[in-house]
C-alpha positions in Angstrom: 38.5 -43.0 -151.0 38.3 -46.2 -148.4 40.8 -47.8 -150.5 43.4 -44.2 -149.8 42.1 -43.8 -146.2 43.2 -47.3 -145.9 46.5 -47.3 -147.4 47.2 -44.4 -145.4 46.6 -45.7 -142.1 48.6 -49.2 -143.0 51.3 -46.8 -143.7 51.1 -45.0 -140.3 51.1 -48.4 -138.5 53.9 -49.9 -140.2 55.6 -46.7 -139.2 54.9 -47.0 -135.6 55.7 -50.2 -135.4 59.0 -49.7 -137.0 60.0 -47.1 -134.7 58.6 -49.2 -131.4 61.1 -52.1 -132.6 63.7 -49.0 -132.9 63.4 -48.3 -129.7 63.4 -51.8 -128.3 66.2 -52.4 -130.5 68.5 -49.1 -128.9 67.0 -50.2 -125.3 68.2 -54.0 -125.5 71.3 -52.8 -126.5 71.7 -50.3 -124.1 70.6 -52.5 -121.5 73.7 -54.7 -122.6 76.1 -52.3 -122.6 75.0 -51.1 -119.3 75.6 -55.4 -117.9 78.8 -55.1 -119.8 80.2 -52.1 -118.1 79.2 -53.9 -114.7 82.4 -56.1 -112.8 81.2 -58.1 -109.9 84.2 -58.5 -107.3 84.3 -61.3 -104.5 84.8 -60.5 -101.0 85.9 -63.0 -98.4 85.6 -62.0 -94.8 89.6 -61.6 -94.3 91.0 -58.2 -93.8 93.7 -59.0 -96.2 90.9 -59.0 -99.4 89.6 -55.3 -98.6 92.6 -53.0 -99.4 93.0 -54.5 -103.2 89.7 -55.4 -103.9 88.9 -51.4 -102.8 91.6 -50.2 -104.8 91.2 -52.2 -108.2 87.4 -51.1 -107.4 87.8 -47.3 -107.5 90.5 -47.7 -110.6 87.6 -49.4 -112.5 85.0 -47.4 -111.5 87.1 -44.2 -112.6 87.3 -46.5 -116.2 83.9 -45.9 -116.7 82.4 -49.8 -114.9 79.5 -49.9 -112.1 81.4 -52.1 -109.4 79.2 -54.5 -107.3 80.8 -56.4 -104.1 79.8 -59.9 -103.1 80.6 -61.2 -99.3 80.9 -64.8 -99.2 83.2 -67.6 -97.4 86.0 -68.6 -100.4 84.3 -72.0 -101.5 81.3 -69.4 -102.9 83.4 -66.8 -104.2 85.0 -70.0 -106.2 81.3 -71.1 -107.2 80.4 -67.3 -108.2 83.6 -67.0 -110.2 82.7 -70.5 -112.5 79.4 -69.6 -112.9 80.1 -66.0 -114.0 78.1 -64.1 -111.0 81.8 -63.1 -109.7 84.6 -61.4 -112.2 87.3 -60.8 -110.0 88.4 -62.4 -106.4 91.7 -59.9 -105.3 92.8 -62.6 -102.4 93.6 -66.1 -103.7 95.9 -67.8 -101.8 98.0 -70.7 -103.5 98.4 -73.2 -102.7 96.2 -73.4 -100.3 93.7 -72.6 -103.0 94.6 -75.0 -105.6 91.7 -77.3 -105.0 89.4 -74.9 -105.8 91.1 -73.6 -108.7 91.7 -76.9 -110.4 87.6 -77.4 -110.2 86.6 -74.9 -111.9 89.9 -74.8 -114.5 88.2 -74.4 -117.4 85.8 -71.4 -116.3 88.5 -68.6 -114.1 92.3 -68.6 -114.6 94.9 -67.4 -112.8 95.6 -63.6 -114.1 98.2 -61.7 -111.8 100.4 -62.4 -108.7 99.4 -59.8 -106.4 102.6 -60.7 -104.0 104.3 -63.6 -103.1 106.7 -65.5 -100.1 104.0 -64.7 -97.6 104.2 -66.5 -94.1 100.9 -68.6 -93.2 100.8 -71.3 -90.3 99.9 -72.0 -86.9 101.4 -69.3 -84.9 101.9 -68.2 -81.1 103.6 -66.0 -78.9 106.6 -65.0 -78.7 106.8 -65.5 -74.4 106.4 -69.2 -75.0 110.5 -69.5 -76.1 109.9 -73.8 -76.0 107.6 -73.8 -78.7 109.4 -73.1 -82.0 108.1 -75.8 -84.7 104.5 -77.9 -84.8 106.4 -80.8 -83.8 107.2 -79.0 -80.5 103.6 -79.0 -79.4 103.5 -82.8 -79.2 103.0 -84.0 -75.6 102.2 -80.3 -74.3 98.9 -80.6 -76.1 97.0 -79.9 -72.0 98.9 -76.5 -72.1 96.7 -75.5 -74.9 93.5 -77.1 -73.5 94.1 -79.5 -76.5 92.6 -76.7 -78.8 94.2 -75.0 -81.7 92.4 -71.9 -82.6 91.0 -71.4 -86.6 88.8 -69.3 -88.7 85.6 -70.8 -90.8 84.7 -74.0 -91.6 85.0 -73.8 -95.0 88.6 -72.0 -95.5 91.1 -74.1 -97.3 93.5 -73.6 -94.3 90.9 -75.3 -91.9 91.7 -78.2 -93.7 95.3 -78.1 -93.9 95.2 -77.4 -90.3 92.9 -80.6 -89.4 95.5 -82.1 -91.7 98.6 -80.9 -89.8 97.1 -82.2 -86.4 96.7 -85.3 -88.3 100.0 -85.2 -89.9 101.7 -84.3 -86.7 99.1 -86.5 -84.1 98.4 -83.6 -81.8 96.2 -84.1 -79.6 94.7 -81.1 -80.3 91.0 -80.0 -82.1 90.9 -77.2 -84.0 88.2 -74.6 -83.1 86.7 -72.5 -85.5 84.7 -69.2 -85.4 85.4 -66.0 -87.6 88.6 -64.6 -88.0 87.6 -61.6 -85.3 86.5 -64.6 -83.2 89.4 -66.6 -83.4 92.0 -63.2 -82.6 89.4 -62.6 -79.4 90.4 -65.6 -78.2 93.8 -65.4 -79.2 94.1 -61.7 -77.5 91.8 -63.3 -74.3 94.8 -65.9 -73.7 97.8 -63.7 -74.5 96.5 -61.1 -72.1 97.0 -63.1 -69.3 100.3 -65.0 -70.9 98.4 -68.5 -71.6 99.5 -70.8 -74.0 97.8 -70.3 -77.1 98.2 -71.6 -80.6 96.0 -70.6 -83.7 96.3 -69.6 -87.6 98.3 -67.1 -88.9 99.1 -65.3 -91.5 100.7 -62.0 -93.7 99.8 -59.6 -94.3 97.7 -58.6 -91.0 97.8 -56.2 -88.2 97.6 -59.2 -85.6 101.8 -59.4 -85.8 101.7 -55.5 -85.3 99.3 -55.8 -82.1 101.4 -59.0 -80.8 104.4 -60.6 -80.2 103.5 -63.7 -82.6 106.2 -65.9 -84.1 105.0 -68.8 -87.6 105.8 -72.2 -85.8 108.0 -74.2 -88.1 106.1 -76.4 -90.9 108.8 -79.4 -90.6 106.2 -81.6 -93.1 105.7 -78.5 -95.2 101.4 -78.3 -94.6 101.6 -75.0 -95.4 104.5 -74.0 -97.5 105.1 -69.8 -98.5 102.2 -68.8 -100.1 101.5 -66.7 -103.5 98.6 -64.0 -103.5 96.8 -64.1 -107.0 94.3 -62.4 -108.4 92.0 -65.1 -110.1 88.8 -64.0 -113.2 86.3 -65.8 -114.6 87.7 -66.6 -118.4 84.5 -64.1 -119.9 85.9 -60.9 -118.4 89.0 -61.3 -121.3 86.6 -60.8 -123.6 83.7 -59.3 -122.1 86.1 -56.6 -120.5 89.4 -55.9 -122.2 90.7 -53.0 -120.6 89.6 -54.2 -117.3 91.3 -57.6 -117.7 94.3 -55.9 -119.5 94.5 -53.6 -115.7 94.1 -56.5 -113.4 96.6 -58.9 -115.6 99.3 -56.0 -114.7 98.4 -55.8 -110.6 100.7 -55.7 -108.1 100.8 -54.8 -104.6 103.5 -55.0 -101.8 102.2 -57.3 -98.9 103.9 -54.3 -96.5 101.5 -51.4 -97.9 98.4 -53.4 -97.8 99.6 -54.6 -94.1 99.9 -50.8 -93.4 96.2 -50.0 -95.3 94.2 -52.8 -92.8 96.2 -51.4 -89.7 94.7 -47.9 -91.1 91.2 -49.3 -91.5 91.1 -52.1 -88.7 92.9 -49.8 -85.7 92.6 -46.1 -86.9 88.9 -47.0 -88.2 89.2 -45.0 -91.3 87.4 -45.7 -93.9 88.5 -48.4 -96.7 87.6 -46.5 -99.9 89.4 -43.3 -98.3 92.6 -45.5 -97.6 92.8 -47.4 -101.2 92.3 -43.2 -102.9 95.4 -42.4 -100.8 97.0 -45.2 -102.0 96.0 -44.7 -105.6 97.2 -40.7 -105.2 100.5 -42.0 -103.6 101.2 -44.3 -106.3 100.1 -42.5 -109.7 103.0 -44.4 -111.6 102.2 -47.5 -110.7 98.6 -47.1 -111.0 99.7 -45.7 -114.7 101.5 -48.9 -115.3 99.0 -51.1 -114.2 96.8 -49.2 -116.9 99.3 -49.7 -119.6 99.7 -45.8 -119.8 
């Protein structure tokens, strides 16, 4: 009778403990499906990187993927992206990013060219008609207050720039603040028709609030740059359909200029703007889907 009370109670164990490893077994892989179906994006703090990153964000999120954002300066969206804490950056800028991405070659790769032949130097105003190239600057450098306005410190165009004034020996040293901070300066001098000079770039609003003009890059600093769209290698495998989507993006440098004048000036918001732009596009969003 001990012997069959016995038996019977190893037998009820061995059943419980065969459905507790079930469980663990369906909750481990549920818990990786659920990392799987999550795509981290990078976020720098430029206005260009919102519109497509908010886009490509609600396209994947209406595949079926949580979508988590990540703000940091580029040099740490680069970092995320090689270690595999960031899947997508929307706003590379090349060359100006080429250092980064030949560091970390062998963990992201170039995946889609979001557009291309975009304008990016040290610009000014159009009311000061003797400044036309860099080289134009040299020996006016006390007009400026020997300062060329820039964003962050660790932007790849901060250095280009510190090598332009180099390149070009301007007496002129390059302050750097935020990109809102750099324009409030910017907008401070131009209001009362000062000489100013500071970095610029398409697409953004600041050459639909202003009369700015891209000097001329005689040494070719910063030649026309391509927008890509850069992933970390795993998302290919990780991610097919994802990767497969963001391998066919495009985006004309006019719309998004349009989308950050609609979220920068009209203060709507950014997720409304990219679904407007998703609704007014259907075929290309289609395409970019492989539909």
């Amino acid at each position: 009778m001990k012997k069959r009370v016995l038996g019977s109670l190893l037998a009820a164990s061995m059943l419980m403990l065969g459905a507790c490893g079930s469980d663990d077994s369906k909750d481990k892989s549920t818990a990786g499906a659920s990392e799987d179906k999550t795509i981290t994006f990078g976020v720098t703090p430029w206005t260009s990187t919102v519109p497509p990153t908010k886009i490509a964000k609600l396209i994947i999120e209406d595949m079926g993927y949580e979508v988590k954002e990540i703000k940091a300066d580029a040099g740490n969206v680069y970092i995320g992206l090689s270690r595999g804490d960031i899947d997508v950056f929307m706003d590379a800028w090349l060359p100006a990013h080429e250092k980064h991405i030949e560091k970390y070659k062998d963990n992201i790769e170039e995946t889609a060219v979001s557009y291309d032949d975009v304008q990016t130097g040290m610009v000014v105003p159009t009311y000061m008609k003797d400044i036309n190239s860099v080289s134009d600057i040299k020996g006016k450098e006390k007009q400026f207050n020997n300062e060329m306005y820039g964003i962050e410190d660790g932007a790849s165009a901060t250095g280009i720039i510190n090598e332009m004034l180099e390149g070009y020996d301007l007496d002129l040293k390059q302050v750097n603040s935020s990109e809102g901070g750099m324009l409030a300066q910017a907008q401070r001098k131009m209001s009362s028709n000062e000489p100013v000079v500071f970095y610029g770039w398409r697409p953004h609003t600041m050459f639909n609030k202003f009369d700015l003009k891209v000097l001329e890059d005689e040494q070719n600093f910063f030649q026309t740059a391509s927008v890509k769209v850069i992933t970390n290698k795993e998302l290919k495998k990780n991610s097919t359909d994802v990767y497969e989507f963001l391998s066919n993006w495009s985006i004309s440098i006019d719309d998004v200029e349009n989308m950050i004048e609609e979220i920068e000036n009209e203060g709507t918001d950014p997720e409304v703007v990219a679904q407007e732009w998703i609704d007014n596009n259907q075929d290309k969003v289609d395409e970019m889907l492989g539909k």
